[in-house]
C-alpha positions as semicolon CSV with decimal commas, in nm:
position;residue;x (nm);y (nm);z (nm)
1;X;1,996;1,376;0,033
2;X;1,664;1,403;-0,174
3;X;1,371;1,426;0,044
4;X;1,150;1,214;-0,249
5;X;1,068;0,833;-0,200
6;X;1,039;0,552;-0,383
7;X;0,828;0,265;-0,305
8;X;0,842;-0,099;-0,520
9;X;0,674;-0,372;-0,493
10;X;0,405;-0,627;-0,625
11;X;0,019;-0,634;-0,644
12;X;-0,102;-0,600;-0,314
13;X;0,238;-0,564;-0,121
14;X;0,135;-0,303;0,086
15;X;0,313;-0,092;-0,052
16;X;0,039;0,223;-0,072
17;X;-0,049;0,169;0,275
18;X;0,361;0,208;0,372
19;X;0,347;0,539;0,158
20;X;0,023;0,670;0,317
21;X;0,207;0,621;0,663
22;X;0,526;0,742;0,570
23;X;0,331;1,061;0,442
24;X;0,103;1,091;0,765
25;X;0,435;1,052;0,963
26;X;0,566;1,340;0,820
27;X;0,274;1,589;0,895
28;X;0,155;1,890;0,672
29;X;-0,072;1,952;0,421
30;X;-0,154;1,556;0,264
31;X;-0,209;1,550;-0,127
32;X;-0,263;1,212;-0,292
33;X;-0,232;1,199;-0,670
34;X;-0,446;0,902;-0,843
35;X;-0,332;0,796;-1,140
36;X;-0,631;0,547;-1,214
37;X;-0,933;0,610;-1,367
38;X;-1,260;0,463;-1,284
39;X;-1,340;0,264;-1,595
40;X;-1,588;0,055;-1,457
41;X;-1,807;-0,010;-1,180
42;X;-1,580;-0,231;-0,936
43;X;-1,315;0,043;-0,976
44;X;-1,513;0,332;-0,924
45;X;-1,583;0,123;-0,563
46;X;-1,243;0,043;-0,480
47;X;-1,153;0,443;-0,565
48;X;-1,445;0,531;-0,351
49;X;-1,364;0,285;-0,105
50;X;-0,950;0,414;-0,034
51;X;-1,038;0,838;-0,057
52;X;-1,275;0,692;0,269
53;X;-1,003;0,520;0,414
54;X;-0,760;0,831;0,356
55;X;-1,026;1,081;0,506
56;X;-1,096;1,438;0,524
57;X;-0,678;1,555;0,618
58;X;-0,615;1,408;0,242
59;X;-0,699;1,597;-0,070
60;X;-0,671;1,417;-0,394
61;X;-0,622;1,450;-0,747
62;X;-0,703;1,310;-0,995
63;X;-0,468;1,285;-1,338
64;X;-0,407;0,972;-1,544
65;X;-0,176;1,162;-1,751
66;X;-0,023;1,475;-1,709
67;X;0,178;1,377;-1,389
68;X;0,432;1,655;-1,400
69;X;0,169;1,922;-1,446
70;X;-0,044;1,798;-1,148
71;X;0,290;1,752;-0,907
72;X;0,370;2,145;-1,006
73;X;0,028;2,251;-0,993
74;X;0,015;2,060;-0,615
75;X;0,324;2,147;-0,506
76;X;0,376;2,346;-0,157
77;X;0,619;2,398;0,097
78;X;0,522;2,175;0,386
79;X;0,309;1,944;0,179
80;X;0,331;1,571;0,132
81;X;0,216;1,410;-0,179
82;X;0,184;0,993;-0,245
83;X;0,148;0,967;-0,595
84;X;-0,002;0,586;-0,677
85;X;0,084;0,442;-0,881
86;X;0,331;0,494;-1,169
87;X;0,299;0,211;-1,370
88;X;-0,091;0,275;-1,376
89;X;0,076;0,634;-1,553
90;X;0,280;0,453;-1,724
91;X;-0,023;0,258;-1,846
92;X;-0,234;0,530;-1,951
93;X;0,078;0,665;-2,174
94;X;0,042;0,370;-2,358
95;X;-0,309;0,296;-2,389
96;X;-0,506;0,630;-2,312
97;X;-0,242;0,875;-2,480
98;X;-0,119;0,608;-2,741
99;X;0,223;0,785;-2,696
100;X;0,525;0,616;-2,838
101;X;0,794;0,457;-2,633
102;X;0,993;0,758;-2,698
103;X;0,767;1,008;-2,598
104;X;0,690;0,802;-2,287
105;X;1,059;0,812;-2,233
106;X;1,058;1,187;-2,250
107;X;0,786;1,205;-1,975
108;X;0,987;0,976;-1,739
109;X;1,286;1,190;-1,756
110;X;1,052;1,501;-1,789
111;X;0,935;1,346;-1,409
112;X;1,264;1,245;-1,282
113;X;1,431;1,599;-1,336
114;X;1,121;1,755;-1,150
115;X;1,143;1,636;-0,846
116;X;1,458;1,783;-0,686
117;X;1,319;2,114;-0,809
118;X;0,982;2,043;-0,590
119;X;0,938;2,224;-0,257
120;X;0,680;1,942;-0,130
121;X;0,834;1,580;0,011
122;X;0,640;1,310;-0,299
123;X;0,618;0,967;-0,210
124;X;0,595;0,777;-0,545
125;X;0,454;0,423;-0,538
126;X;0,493;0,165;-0,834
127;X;0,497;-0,187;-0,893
128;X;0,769;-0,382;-0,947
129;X;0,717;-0,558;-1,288
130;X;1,067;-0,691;-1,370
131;X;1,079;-1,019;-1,159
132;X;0,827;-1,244;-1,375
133;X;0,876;-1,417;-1,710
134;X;1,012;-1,215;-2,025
135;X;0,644;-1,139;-2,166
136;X;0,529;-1,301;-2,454
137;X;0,432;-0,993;-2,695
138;X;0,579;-0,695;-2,777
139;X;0,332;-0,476;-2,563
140;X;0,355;-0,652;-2,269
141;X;0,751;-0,651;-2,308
142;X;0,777;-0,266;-2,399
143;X;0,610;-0,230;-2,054
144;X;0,813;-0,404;-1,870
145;X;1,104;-0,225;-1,993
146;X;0,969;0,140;-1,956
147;X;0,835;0,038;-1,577
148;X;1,207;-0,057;-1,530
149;X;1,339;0,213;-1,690
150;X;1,119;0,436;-1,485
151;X;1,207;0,287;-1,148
152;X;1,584;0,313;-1,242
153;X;1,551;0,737;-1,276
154;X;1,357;0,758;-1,037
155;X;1,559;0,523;-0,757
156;X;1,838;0,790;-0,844
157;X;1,679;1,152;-0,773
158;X;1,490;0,968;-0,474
159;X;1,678;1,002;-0,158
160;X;1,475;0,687;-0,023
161;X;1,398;0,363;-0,239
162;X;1,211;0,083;-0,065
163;X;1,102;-0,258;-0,134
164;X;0,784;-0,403;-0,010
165;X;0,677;-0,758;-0,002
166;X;0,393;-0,954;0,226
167;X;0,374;-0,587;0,380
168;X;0,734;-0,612;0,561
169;X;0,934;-0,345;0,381
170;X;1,291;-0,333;0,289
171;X;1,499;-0,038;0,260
172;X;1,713;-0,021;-0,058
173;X;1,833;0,309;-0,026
174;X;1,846;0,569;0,277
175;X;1,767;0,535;0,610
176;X;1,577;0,231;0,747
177;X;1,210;0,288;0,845
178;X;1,182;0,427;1,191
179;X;1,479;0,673;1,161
């Protein structure tokens, strides 16, 4: 069974703080790859504000884009990486990169058929954007589907998929929490 996790959930779920311990539980060298960028003020704080919650044991990286390069370039035996958060990727694809849905396609399966290949245990965190209202406009919609397409590869290659909501997590795939 993959090694990799998957953690879903909404805004605020808790679910980084579940893949920070999960990571911390399993020892070794601690990478955590940001995805956001610090476009303004209040989120250059809140950045500032979780690398000193995370401390000195975590180094960090920083790419909005090329995720697949960064988990290669990071990737160790012995080494933990969180990667937070996907959709914010996904985001950047769209808005940063302008790529089309096709080409964002291609970097989700580009991800998905990394992983086994990686020597270090990654803990991928993303929000779960599929339980709302259809969206209203195409953008919004085209979103939606590529988040969910996104969780669905990578709930396969991931040996552990779980669910977080009001901070109590579920596990949808692999061993409960604890074992």
């Amino acid at each position: 069974m993959s090694k990799h996790a998957l953690i879903l959930g909404g805004a605020k779920s808790g679910k980084s703080r579940l893949a920070l311990a999960l990571a911390e539980a399993a020892g070794g060298r601690r990478v955590f790859l940001a995805t956001a960028q610090a476009g303004d003020g209040e989120m250059r704080e809140r950045i500032r504000r979780h690398q000193a919650e995370r401390g000195p044991q975590w180094s960090t990286l920083e790419e909005p884009l090329d995720l697949a390069g960064a988990l290669r370039g990071a990737d160790a035996e012995g080494a933990v990486m969180v990667v937070d958060c996907l959709t914010l990727w996904l985001s950047n694809l769209m808005t940063v990169a302008q790529l089309a849905n096709d080409q964002i396609e291609d970097k989700c399966r580009e991800l998905a058929r990394l992983l086994p290949g990686l020597q270090a245990q990654v803990i991928l965190v993303a929000n779960e954007v599929g339980l709302g209202i259809v969206p209203d406009n195409a953008l919004a919609r085209a979103y939606r589907d590529l988040a969910g397409s996104l969780n669905q590869r990578l709930a396969q290659v991931c040996g552990r998929v779980i669910l977080v909501t009001a901070g109590l997590p579920l596990a949808l795939k692999g061993p409960p929490l604890g074992q």
